[in-house]
N, C-alpha and C positions, 0 to 999 in steps of 0.2 A: 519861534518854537512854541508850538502848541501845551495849554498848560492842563492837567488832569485836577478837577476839583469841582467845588460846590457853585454850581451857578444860582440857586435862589434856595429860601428855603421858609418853611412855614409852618404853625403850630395852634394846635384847638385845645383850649383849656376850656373843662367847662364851670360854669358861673357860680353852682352849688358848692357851699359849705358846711362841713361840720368841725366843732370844735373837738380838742384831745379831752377838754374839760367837759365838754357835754358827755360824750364816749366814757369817761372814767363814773360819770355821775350812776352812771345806769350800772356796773356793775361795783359800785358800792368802792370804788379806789379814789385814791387822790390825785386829781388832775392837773394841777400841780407841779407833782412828783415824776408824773407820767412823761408832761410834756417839754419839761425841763432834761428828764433821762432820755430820752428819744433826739429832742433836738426838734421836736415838729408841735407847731399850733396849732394848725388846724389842717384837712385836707380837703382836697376837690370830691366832688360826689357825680356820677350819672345823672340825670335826668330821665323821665322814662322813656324818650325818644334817643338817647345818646349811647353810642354802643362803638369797639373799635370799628366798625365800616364806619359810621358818620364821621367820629374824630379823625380819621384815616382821609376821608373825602375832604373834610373842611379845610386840615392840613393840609393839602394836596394844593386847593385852590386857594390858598393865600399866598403857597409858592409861585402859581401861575399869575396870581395877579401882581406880584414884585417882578418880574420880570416879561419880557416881549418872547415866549418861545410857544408854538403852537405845539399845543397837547398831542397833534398827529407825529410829531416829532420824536415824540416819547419809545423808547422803543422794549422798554420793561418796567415794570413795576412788581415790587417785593415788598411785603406787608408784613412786618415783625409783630408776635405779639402771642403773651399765653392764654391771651384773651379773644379769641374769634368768636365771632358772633355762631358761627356753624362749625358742628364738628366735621361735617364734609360740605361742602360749598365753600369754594375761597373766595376770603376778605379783597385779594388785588380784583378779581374781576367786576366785582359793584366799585372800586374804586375807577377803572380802566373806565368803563360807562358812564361815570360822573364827571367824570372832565374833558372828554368828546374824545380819548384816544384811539388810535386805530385797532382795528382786529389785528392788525399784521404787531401783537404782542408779543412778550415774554412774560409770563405773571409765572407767581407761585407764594404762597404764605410759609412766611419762617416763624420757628419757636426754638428760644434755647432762653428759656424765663428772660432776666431783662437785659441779653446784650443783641438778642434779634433783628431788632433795627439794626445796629452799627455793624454784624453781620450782612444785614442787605445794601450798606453803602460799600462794604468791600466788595460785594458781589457786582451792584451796578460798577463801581471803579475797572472790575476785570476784565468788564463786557466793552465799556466803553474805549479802554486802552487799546482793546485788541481790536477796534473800528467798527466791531459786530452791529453796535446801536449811536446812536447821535446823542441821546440824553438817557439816562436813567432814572426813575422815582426811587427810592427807598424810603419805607416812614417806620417808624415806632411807635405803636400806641396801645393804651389797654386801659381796661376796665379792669383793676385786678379787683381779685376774691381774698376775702379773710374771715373765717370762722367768728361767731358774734363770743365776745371776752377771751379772745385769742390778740396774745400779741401784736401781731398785723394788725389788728382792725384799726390800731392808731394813725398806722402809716398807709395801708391799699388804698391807690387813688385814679384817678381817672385822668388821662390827657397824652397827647402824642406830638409828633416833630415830623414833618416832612422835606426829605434833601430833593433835590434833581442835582443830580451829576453828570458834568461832560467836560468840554473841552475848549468852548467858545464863551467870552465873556465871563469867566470863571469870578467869583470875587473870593474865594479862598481855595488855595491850593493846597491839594491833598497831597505833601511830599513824600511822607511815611506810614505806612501801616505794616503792625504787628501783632501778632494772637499770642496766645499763650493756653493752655486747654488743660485739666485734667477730672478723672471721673472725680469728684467732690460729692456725694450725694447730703447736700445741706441742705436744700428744699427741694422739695417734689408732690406731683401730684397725678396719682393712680389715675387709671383712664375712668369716667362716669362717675367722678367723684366730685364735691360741690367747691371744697374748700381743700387748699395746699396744707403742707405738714413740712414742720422746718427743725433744724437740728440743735434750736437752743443758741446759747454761746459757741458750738460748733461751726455756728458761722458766719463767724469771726475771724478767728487768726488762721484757721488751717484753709477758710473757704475765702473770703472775702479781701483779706487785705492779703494772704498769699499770691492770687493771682493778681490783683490790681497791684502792688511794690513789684510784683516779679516781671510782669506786661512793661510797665512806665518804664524802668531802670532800663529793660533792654530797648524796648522802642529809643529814650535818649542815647544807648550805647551808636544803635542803630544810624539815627538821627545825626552823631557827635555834636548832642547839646543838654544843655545841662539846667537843673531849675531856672535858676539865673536867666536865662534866654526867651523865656514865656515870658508874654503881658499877663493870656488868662489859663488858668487848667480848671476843667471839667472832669469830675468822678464821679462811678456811680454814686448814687444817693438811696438808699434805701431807708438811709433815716438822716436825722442832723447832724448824729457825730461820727457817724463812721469816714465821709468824705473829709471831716474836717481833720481830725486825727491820721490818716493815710496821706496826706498834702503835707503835714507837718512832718510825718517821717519822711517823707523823700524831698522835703529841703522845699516846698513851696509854701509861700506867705500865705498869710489870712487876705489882703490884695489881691491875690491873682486869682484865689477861689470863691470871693464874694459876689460877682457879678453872676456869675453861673448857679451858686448854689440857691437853688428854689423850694427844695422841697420842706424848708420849716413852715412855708407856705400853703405849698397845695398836696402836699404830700410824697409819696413813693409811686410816680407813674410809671412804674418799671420796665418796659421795653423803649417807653419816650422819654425817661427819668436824664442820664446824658445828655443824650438827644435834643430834650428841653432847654437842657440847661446850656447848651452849646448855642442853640437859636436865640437866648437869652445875650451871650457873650457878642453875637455876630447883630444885636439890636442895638450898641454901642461903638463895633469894632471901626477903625480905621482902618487905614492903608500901613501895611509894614508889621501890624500885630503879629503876637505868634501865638498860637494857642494849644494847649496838648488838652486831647480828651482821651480818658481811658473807661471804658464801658465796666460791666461786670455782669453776668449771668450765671445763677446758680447752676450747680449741674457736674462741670462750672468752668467759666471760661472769662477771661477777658479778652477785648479789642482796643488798641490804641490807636493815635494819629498824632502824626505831624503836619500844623495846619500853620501858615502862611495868609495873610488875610494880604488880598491884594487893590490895586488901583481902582478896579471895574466897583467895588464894594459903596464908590461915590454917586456911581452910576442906577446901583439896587434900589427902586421904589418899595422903600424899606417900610412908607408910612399909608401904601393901600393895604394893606393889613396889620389888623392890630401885633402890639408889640408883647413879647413877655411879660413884660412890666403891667401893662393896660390890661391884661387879660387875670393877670394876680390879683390886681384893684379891684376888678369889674365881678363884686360876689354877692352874695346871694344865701346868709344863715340859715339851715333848717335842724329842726327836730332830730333825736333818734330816731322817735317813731316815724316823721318822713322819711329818716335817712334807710329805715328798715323794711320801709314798705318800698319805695324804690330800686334798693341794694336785693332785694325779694330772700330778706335773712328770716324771715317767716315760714320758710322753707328748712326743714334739716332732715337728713338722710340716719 
């Protein structure tokens, strides 16, 4: 029997850093305070050549180089992200071009803030059940934006996850998936506008941990399993303790969510934040693991999964590209003022 799931997958972190305590210094707070309330040290930064196409593309090709599947094989690509480089020109088609894919494509770029990616792996999973395509791409990635002494500016960070999904040589199977949706308006951002606007503590309990307890519970209903039954789970991450405190009400350990959680690290990579932190779990995983991830996108929506890490995972040349872990180490401190002349926060509307 044919299995539906993740054949290889891959992720671009990029190498810049800034600290919560550098960030606090400039506008006169305690960083300290900051980064201790947040849960985050420091975050990843852009580059001036680094933008969601390159993260999208490098992603891309660390997948292909873990695995033997020829890119003409590919037969959609979906590029999650509130971050595109263009407001018209799509992210998948420079993606489609950089790994030698065929024309005979499906492309198309998603946004629903940071559950987009894991939106596009339910999308490739549809396509691919229903024999339509051989493999799928879905990735998540972005550059986010955050207003300079705006809450965010702690946590927006930069970095993405790339899946291919099909059916051959699968090394985790994708048993279950579950959404959960409603209009939430806790973060948003107007069209031609530089920097988002978020609802405070607003989102929180009515936006954030509403749909991600409301997603997980039924997905394990769904499932018929139960904390207990994961090795790892993966939540959104938009800062340190929101993922930690949502794992602890629905009955999962500090265990099951440490491998995953990345972003005290590099930040809040919101459509690759999950995502990350799932390619993070599957850079350790064995054969027999079980792992639940539940996304989160304001707006506001979650996605979950029942994941199944199987046999072939011994198989994955997991070490021609670098690992989660290698990519967290591999940094590179700069300045505000580099952080701001890069981030082009010199700019205000």
């Amino acid at each position: 029997m044919e299995t539906l799931g993740i054949v290889s997958y891959g992720a671009d972190i990029p190498r810049l850093r800034i600290t919560a305590h550098e960030i606090a210094s400039v506008w006169g707070k305690d960083g300290a305070t900051i980064s201790k309330g947040l849960g985050i040290i420091e975050k990843s930064v852009p580059s001036i050549d680094q933008d969601t196409a390159t993260i999208s593309v490098e992603s891309a090709r660390a997948a292909l180089r873990r695995c033997h599947i020829n890119p003409q094989d590919i037969g959609a690509i979906y590029v999650g992200s509130e971050s595109h480089p263009y407001a018209v020109k799509p992210t998948g088609t420079i993606v489609g071009e950089a790994i030698g894919a065929t024309p005979d494509l499906m492309v198309a770029d998603y946004e629903f803030a940071c559950k987009a990616g894991t939106a596009a792996i339910q999308t490739c999973m549809g396509f691919v059940k229903a024999n339509m395509i051989k493999y799928g791409l879905a990735i998540g990635a972005d550059t986010s934006q955050a207003a300079p002494g705006d809450a965010l500016e702690y946590s927006a960070s930069a970095g993405g996850a790339a899946y291919i999904i099909g059916k051959k040589n699968v090394i985790a199977s994708l048993n279950h998936t579950y959404s959960f949706t409603t209009d939430t308006p806790d973060f948003w951002r107007r069209a031609e506008r530089k920097y988002p606007s978020h609802g405070g503590r607003f989102t929180g309990a009515p936006a954030y941990f509403k749909h991600v307890t409301t997603c997980a519970t039924t997905l394990m209903k769904k499932a018929g399993t139960s904390p207990e039954d994961y090795d790892y789970a993966v939540f959104h991450q938009p800062n340190g303790k929101f993922p930690v405190s949502v794992a602890y009400k629905l009955g999962f350990s500090k265990e099951q969510i440490t491998q995953g959680l990345i972003v005290p690290y590099i930040g809040n990579t919101y459509s690759g934040a999950s995502m990350v932190g799932l390619a993070s779990v599957l850079d350790v995983a064995k054969p027999g693991d079980k792992i639940m991830v539940t996304s989160y996108g304001s707006g506001a929506g979650s996605d979950g999964f029942d994941i199944t890490v199987t046999d072939h995972i011994e198989q994955l040349e997991r070490s021609n590209a670098p690992s989660i872990k290698q990519m967290v180490d591999d940094k590179q401190y700069i300045s505000y003022g580099v952080y701001a002349k890069l981030t082009d926060l010199l700019y205000w509307e």
